[in-house]
C-alpha positions as CSV (number, residue, x, y, z in Angstrom):
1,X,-121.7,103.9,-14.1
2,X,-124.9,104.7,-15.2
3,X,-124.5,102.9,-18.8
4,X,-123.5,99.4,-17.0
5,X,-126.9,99.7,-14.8
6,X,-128.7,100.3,-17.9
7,X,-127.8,97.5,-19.4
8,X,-128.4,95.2,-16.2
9,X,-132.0,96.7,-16.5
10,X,-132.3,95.8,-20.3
11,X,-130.8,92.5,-19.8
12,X,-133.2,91.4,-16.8
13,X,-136.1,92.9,-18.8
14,X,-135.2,90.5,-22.0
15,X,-134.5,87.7,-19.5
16,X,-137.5,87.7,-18.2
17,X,-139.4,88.4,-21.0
18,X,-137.9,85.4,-22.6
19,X,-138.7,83.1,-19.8
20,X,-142.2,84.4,-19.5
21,X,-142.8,83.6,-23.4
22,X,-141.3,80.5,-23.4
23,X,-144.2,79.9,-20.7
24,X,-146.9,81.5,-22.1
25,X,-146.0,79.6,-26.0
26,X,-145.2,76.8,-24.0
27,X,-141.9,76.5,-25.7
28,X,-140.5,76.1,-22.3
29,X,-141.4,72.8,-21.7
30,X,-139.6,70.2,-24.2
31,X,-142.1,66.8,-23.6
32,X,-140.7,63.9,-22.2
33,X,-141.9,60.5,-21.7
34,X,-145.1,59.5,-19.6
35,X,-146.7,63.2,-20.1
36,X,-143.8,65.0,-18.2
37,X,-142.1,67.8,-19.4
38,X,-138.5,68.9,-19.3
39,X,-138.2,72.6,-18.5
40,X,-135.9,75.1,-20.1
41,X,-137.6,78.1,-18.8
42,X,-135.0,79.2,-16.1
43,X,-132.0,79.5,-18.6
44,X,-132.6,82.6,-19.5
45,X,-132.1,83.5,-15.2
46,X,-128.8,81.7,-16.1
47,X,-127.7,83.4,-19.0
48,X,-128.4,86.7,-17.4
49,X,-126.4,86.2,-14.1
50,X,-123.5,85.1,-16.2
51,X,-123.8,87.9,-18.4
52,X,-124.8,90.6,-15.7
53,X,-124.0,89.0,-12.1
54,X,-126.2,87.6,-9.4
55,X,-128.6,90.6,-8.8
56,X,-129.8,90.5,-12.2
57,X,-129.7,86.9,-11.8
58,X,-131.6,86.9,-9.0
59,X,-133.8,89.4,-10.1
60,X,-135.1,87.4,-13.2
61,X,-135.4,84.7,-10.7
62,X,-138.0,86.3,-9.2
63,X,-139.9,87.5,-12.3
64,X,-139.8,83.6,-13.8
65,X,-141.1,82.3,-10.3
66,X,-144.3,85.2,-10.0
67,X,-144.8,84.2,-13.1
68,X,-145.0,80.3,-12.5
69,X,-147.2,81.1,-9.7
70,X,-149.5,83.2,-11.5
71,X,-149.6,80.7,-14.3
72,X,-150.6,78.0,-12.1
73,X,-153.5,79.9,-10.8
74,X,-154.8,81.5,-13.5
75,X,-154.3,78.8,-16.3
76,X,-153.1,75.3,-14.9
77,X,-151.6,72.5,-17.1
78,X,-152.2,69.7,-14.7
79,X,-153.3,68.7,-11.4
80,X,-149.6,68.7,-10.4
81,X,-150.0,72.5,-11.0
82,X,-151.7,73.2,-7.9
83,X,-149.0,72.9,-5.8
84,X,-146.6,76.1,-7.9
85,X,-149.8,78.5,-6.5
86,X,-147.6,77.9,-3.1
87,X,-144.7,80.6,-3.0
88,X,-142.1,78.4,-1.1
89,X,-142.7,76.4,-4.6
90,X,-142.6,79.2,-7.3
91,X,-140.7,81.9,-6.1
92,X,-138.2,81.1,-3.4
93,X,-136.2,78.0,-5.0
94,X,-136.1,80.5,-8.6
95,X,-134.3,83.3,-6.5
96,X,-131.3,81.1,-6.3
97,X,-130.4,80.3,-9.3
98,X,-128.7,83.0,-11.0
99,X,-126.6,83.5,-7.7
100,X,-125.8,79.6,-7.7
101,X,-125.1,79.7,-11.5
102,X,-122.9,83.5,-10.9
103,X,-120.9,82.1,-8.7
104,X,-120.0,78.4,-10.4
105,X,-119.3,81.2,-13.8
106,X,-116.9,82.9,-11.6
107,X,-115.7,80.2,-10.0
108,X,-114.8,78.8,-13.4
109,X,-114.5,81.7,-15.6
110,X,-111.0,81.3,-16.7
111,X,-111.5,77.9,-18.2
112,X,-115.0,80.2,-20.4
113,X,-116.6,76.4,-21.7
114,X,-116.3,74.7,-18.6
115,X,-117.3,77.6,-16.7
116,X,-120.5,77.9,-19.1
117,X,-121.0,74.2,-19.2
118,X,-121.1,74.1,-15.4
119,X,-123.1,77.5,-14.5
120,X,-125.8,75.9,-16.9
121,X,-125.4,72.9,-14.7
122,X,-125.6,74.3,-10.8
123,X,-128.1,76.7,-12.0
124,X,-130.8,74.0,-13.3
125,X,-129.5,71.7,-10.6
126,X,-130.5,74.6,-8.2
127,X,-134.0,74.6,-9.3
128,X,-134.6,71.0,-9.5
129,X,-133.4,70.5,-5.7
130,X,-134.9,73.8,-4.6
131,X,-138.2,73.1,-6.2
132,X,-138.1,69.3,-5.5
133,X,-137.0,69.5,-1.9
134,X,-139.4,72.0,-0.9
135,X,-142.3,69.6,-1.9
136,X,-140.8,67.1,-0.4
137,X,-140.4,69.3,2.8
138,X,-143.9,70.7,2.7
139,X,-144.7,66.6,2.7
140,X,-146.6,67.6,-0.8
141,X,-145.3,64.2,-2.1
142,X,-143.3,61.3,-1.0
143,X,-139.6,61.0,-1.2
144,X,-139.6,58.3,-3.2
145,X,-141.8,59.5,-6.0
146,X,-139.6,63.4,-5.9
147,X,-136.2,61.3,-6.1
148,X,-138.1,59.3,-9.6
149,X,-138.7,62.6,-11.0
150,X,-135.5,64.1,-10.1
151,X,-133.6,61.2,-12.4
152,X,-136.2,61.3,-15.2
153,X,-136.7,65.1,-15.5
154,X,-133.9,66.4,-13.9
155,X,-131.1,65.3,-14.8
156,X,-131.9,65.7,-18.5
157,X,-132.8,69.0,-17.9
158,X,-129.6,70.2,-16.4
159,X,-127.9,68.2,-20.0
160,X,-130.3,70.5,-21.6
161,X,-129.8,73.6,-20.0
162,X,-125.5,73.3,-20.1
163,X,-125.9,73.0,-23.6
164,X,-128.3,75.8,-24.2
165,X,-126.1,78.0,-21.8
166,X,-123.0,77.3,-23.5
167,X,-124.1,77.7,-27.3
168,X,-126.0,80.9,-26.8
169,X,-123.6,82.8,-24.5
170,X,-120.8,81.6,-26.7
171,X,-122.5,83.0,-29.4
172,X,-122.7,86.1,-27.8
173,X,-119.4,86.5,-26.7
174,X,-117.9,85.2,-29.4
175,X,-116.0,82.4,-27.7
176,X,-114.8,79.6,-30.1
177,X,-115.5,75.8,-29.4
178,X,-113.5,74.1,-32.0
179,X,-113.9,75.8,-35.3
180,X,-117.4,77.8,-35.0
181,X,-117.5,81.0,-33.2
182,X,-120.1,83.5,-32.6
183,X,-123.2,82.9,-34.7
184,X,-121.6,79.9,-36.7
185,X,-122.6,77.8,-33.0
């Protein structure tokens, strides 16, 4: 149906334009302890696969890691930077989560919280290990030091992202959780 690809288009399009301003502002990046940042910035690949399916997922995937690459070339935040101008860093690990996060959503879909709670959770836990492992694979960094980042960023960032996930596509669909529904969330 021409109306349902439509609105995949418009959907990846707003996806992606909300990740890339939430990188551009910044806004993406909640700060942490000891100058680290949690990032919220793949949510929106979330949001869309569970909204539109994996392809769109995917596809705003792919927008949100050109982006981090370009962004780490053109206007760095950090020495740790650097190493996002690799495309096995920025792009390939962001291609999976909207399929990862599409499938835990259908997986779960009857049971619409826990399914939302849990997509928001596979989906940032896809990027952390993606990300993560692939430095560790391209020897980038020791082990040791990407397991210590993957407790202190990561796992607050998945707590982050399943809540983010649940309240705004709630919202959208109007599920209720407890007594709000819709916009009251």
């Amino acid at each position: 149906m021409p109306q349902d690809r439509t609105r995949k288009i418009v959907v990846a399009g707003v996806m992606a334009a909300i990740s890339i301003l939430l990188g551009v502002t910044r806004w993406g990046f909640i700060p942490w302890f000891a100058g680290i940042s949690l990032t919220i910035m793949h949510v929106p690949v979330i949001i869309g696969a569970i909204l539109e399916g994996p392809i769109v997922g995917l596809v705003i995937g792919l927008i949100f890691g050109l982006f981090s690459m370009i962004q780490a070339a053109i206007a760095p935040n950090g020495p740790g930077d650097v190493v996002f101008t690799n495309p096995l860093i920025s792009i390939l690990p962001r291609l999976f989560i909207g399929p990862v996060a599409w499938l835990v959503w259908n997986a779960l879909k009857r049971w619409k919280v826990a399914g939302l709670i849990g997509s928001g959770l596979a989906g940032s836990l896809t990027n952390s290990v993606l990300v993560l492992g692939m430095m560790g694979l391209l020897s980038l960094y020791p082990w040791p030091m990407i397991g210590g980042v993957f407790v202190a960023n990561s796992l607050p960032e998945m707590a982050v992202s399943a809540v983010i996930v649940l309240v705004v596509v709630a919202a959208w669909w109007r599920i209720k959780i407890g007594k709000k529904e819709g916009s009251d969330l």
